[in-house]
Backbone as numpy.savetxt, mean C-alpha at the origin, in Angstrom:
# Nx Ny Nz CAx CAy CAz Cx Cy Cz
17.45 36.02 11.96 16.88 35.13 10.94 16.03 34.03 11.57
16.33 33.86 12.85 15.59 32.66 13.34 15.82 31.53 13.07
15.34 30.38 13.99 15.74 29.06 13.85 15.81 28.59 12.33
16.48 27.36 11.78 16.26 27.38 10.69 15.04 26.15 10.50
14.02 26.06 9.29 12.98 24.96 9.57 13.29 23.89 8.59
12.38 22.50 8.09 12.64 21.67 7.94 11.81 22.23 6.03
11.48 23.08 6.10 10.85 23.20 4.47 11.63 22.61 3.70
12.76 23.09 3.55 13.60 22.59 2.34 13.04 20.88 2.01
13.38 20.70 3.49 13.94 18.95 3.39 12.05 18.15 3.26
11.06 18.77 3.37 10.01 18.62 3.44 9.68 18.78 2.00
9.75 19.57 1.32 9.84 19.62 -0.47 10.46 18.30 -1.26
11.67 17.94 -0.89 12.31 17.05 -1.30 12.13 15.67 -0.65
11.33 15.68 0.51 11.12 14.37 1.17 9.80 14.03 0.34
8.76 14.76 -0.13 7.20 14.88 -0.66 7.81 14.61 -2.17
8.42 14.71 -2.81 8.57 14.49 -4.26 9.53 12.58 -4.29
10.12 12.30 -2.95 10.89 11.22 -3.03 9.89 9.99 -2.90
8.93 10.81 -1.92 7.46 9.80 -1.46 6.76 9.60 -2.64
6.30 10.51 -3.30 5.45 10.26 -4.20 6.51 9.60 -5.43
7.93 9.64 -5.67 7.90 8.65 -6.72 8.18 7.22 -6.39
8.67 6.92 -4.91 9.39 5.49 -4.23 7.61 4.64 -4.42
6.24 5.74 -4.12 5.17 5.25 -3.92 4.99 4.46 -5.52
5.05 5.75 -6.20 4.42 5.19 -8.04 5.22 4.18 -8.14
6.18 3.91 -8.21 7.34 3.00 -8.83 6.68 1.51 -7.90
6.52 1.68 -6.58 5.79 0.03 -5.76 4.57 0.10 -6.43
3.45 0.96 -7.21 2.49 0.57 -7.11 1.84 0.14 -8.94
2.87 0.90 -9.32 3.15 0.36 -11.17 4.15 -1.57 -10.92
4.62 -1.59 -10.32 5.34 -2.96 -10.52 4.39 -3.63 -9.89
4.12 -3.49 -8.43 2.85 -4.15 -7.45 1.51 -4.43 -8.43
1.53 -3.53 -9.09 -0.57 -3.67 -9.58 -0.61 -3.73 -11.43
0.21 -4.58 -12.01 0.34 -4.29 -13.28 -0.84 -4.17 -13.89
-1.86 -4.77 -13.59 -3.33 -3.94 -14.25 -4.34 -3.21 -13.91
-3.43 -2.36 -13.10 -4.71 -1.52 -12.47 -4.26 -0.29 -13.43
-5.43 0.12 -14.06 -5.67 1.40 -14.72 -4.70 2.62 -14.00
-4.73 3.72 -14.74 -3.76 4.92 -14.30 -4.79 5.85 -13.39
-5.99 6.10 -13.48 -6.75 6.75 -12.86 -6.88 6.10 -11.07
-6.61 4.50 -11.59 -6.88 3.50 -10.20 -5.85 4.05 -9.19
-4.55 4.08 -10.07 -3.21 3.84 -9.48 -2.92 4.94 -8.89
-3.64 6.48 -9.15 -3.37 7.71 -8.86 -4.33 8.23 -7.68
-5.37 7.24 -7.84 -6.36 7.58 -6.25 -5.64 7.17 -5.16
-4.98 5.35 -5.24 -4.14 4.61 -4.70 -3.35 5.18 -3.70
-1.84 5.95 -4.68 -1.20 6.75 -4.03 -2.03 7.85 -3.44
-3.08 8.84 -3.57 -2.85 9.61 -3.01 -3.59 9.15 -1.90
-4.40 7.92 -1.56 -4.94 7.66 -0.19 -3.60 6.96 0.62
-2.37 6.59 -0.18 -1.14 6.04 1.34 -0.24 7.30 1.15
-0.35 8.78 0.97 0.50 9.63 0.62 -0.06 10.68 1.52
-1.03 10.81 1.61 -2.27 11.59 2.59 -1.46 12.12 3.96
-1.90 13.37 3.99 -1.36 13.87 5.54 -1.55 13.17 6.58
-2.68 12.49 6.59 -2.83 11.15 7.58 -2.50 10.68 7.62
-2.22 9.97 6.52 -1.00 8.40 6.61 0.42 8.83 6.97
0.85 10.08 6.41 1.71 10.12 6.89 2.46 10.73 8.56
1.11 11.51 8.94 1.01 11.42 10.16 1.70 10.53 11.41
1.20 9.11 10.78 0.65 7.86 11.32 2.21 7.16 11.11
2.70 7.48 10.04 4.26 7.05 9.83 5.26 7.66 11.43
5.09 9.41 11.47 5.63 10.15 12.07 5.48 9.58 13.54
4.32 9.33 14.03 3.79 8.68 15.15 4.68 7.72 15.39
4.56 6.83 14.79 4.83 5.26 15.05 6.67 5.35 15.02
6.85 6.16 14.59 8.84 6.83 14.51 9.25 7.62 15.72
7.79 7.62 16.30 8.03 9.00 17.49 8.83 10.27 17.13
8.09 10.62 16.29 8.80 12.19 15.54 8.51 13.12 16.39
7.27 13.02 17.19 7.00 14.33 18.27 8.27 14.78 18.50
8.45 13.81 19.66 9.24 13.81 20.86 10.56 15.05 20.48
10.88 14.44 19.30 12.20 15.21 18.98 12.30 16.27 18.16
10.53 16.76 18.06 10.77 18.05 17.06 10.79 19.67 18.44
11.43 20.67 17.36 11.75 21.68 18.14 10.33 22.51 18.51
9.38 22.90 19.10 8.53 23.69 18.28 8.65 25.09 19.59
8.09 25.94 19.07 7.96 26.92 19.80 6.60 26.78 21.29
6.99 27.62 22.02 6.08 27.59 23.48 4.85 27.05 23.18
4.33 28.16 22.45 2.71 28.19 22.28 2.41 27.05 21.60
2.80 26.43 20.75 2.64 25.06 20.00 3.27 24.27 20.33
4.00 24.16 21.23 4.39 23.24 22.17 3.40 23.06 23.23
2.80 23.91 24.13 1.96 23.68 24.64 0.44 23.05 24.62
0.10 23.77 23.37 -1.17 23.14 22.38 -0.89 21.68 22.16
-0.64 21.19 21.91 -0.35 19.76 22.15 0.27 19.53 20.16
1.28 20.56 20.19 1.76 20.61 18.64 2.48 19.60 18.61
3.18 18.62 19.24 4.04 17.16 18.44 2.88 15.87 18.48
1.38 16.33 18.67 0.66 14.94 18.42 -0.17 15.46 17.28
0.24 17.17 17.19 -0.46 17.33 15.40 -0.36 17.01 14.00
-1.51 16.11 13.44 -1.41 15.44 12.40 -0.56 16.80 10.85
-0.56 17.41 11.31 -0.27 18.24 9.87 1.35 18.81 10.55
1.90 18.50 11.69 3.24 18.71 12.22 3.72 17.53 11.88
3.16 16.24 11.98 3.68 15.08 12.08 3.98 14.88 10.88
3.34 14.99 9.84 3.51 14.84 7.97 4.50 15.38 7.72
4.89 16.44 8.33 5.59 17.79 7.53 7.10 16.93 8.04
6.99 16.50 9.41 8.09 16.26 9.79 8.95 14.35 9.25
7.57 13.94 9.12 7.88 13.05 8.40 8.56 12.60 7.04
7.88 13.72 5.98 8.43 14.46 4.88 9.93 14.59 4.84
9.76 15.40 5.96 11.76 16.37 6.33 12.49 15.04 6.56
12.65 14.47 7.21 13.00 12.98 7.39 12.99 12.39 6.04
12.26 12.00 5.50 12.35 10.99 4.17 13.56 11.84 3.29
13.17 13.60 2.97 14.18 14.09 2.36 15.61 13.92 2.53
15.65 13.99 4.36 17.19 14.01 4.65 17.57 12.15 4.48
16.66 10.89 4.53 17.47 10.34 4.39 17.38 9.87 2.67
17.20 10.51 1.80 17.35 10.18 0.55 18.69 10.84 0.45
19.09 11.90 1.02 20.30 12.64 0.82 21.13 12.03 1.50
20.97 11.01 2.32 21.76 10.38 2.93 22.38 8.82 2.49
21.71 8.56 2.40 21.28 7.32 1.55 20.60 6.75 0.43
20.33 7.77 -0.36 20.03 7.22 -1.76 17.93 6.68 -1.78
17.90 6.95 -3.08 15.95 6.36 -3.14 16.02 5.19 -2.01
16.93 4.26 -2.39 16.52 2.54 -1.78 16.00 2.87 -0.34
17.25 3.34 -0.31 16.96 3.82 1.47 15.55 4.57 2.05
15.28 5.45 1.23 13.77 5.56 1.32 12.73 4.75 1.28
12.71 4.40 0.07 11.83 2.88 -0.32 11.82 1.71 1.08
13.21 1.84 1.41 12.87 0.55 3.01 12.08 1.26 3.50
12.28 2.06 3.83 11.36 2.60 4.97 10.39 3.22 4.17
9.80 3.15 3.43 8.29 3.87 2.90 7.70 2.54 2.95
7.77 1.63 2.16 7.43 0.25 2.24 6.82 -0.27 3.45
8.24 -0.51 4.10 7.90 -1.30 5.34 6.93 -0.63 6.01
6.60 0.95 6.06 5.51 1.55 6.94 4.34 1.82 6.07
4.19 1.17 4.82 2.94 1.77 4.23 2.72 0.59 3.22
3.06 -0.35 3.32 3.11 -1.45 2.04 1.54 -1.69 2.43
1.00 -2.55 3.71 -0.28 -2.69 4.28 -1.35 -1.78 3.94
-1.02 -0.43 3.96 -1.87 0.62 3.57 -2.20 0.56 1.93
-1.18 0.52 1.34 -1.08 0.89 0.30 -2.02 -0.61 -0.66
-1.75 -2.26 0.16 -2.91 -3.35 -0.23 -3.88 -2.91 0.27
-4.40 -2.62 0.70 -5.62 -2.06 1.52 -6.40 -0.61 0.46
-5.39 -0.13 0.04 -6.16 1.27 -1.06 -6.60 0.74 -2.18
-5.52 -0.35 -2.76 -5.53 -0.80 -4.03 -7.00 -1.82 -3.92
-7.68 -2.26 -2.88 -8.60 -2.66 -2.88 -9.65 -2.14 -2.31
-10.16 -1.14 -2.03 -10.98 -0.47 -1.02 -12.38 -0.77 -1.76
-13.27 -0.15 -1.25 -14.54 -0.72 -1.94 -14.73 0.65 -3.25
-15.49 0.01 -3.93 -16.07 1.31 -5.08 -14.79 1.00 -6.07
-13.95 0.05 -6.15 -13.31 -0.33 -7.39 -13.52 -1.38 -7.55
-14.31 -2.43 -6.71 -14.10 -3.89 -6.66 -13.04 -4.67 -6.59
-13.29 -5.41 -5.36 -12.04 -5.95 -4.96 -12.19 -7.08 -6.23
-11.02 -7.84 -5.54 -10.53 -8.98 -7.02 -11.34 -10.36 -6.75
-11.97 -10.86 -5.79 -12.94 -11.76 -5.16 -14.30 -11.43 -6.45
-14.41 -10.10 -6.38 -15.51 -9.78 -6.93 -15.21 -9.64 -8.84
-14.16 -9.19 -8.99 -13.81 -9.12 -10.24 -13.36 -10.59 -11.07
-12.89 -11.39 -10.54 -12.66 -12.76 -10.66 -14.29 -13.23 -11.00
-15.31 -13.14 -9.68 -16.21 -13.51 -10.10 -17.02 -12.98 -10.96
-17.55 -12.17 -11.41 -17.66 -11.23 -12.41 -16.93 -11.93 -13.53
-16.07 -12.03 -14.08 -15.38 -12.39 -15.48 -15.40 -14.17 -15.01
-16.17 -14.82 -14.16 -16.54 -16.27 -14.20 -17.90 -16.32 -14.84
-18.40 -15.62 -14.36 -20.11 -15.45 -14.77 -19.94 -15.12 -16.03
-19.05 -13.88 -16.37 -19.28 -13.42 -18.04 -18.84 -14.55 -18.77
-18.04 -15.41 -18.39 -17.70 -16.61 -19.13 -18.16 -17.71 -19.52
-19.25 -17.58 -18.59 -20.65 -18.95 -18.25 -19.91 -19.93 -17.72
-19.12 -19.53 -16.42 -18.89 -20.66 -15.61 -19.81 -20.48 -14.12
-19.59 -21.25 -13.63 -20.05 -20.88 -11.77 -19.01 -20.37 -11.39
-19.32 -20.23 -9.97 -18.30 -19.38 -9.34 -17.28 -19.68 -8.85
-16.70 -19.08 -8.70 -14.99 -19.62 -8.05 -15.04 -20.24 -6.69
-14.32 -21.20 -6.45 -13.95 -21.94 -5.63 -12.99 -21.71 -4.72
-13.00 -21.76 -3.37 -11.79 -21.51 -3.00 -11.47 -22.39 -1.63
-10.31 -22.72 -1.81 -9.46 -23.78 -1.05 -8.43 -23.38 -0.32
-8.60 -24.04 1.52 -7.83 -22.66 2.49 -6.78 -23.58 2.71
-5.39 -23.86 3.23 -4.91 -24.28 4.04 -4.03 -23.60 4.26
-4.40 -24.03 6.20 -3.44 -23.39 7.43 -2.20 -23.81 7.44
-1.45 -23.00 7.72 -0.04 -23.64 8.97 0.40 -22.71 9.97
1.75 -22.73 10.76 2.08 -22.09 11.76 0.92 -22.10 12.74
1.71 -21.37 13.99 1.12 -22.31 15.56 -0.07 -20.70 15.38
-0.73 -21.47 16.55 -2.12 -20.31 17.15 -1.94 -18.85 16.79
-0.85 -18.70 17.64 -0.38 -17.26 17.12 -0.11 -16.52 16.31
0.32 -17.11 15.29 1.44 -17.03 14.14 0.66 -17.28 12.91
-0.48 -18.20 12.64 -1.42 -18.51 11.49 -0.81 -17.91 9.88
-0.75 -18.62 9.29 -0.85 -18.53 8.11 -1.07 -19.04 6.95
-2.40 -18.42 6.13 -3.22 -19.48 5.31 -2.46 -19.35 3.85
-2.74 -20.11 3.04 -2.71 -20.26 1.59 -4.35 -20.07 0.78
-4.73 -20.02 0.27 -5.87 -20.28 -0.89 -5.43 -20.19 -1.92
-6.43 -21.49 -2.61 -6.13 -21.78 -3.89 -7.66 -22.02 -4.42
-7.40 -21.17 -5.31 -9.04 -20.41 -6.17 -8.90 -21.14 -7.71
-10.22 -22.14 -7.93 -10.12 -22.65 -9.16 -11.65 -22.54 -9.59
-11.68 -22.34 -10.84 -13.12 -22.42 -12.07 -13.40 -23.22 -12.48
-14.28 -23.73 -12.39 -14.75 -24.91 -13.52 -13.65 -25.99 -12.95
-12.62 -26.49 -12.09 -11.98 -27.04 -11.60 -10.81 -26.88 -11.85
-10.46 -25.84 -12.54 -8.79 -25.10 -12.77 -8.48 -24.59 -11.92
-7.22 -24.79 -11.44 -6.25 -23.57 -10.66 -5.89 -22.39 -11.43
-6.32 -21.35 -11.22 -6.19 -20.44 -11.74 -5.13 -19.15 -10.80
-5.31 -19.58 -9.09 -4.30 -18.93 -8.38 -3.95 -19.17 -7.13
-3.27 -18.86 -6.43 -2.85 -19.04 -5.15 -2.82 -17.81 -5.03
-2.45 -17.66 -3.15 -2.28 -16.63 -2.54 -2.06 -16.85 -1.39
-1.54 -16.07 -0.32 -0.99 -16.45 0.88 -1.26 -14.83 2.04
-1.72 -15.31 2.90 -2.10 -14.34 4.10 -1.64 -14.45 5.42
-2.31 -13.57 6.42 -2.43 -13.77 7.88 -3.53 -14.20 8.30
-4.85 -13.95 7.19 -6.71 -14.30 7.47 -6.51 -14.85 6.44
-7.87 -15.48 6.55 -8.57 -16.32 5.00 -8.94 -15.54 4.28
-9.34 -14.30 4.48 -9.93 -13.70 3.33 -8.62 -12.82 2.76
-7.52 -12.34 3.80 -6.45 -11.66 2.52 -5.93 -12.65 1.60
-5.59 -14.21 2.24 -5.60 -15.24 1.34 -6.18 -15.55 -0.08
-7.44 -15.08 0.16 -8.66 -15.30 -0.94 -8.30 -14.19 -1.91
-8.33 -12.80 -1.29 -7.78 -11.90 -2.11 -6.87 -12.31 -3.07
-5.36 -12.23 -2.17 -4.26 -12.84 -3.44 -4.30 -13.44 -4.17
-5.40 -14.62 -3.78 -5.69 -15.60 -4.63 -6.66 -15.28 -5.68
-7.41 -14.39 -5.40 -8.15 -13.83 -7.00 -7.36 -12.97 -7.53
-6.33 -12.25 -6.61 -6.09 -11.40 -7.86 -4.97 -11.75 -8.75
-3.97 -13.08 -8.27 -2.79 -13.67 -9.24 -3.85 -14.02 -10.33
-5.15 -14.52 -9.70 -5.78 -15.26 -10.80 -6.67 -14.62 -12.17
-6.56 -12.96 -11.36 -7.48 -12.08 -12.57 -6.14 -11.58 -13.16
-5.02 -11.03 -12.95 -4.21 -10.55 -13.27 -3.29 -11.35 -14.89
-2.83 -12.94 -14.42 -2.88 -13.88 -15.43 -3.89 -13.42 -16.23
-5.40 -13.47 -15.95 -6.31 -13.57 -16.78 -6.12 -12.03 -18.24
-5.65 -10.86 -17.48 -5.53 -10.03 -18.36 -3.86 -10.12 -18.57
-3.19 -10.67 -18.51 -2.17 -10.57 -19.28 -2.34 -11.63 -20.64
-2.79 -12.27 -19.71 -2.91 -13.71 -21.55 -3.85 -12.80 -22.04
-5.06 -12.15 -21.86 -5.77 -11.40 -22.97 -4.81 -10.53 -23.59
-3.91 -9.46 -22.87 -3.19 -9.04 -23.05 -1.95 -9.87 -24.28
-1.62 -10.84 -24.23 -1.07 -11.32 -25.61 -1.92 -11.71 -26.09
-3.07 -12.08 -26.17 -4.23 -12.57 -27.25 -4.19 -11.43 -28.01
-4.36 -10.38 -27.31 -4.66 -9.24 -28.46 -3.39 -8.31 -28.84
-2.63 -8.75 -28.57 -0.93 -7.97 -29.39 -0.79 -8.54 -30.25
């Protein structure tokens, strides 16, 4: 019958990913459209990304593979590394329950996953903020940095106001993921109060 392989646990690791993903990115992005939210996941769900998970876990090292793909340089292959990454997430949902997944999907893809939700060709929230300032007939948004923590360590705040309102904060490692957060608490408010205006 031969060795036995990781399929099973690779089926069930790929269905745990894709719902631990939807569930961070429906609570994370409450107004991003369903079409937004479904490109989202599938750019931090991607054989690459998850590749890149497998890597950074050092999954090579410890997978079995046969001669010839062992030799080929099969534990630095991106489509070995997914699969095995997969098998892993499955066995520890069976081990430990969604949460236990979710730590570890998170912690290795949360960055990726801010990074999709803003990529270009949806407009980031800098731009959408400004955009719904202009449609409003105000000027443009304002934004206000402050630092703390030492050289190394940096970490900014911004605080983004219209017409001289605070409309949001946000908090980073750069000024501009700062700026980000900070437009998007501030567009997000903006469609939820529309959002009860019009219920």
């Amino acid at each position: 019958m031969g060795e036995p392989s990781n399929e099973r646990l690779e089926f069930l690791g790929d269905a745990v990913l894709q719902l631990v993903v939807t569930d961070h990115l429906f609570a994370r992005f409450p107004s991003l459209p369903e079409g937004h939210l479904a490109k989202t996941r599938a750019a931090v769900v991607s054989a690459g990304a998850l590749a890149d998970i497998g890597a950074s876990l050092g999954l090579g090292a410890g997978l079995r593979l046969g001669k010839g793909e062992d030799a080929s340089g099969g534990r630095e292959k991106a489509s070995i590394l997914a699969d095995a990454t997969e098998a892993i997430l499955g066995a520890v949902y069976l081990d430990g329950g969604i949460e236990s997944v979710a730590t570890i999907v998170i912690a290795e893809l949360e960055a990726a996953i801010e990074k999709a939700a803003l990529r270009p060709g949806s407009a980031d929230y800098k731009t959408r903020l400004q955009e719904i300032a202009a449609h409003d007939g105000f000027g443009p948004p304002d934004y206000e940095i402050a630092e703390s923590g030492p050289d190394h360590h940096k970490r900014f705040q911004a605080t983004v106001r219209v017409s001289g309102e605070v409309l949001g904060t946000g908090n980073g490692t750069s000024k501009k993921e700062a700026e980000q957060r900070a437009a998007q608490a501030a567009w997000e408010a903006r469609q939820t109060r529309e959002g009860h205006q019009n219920a």
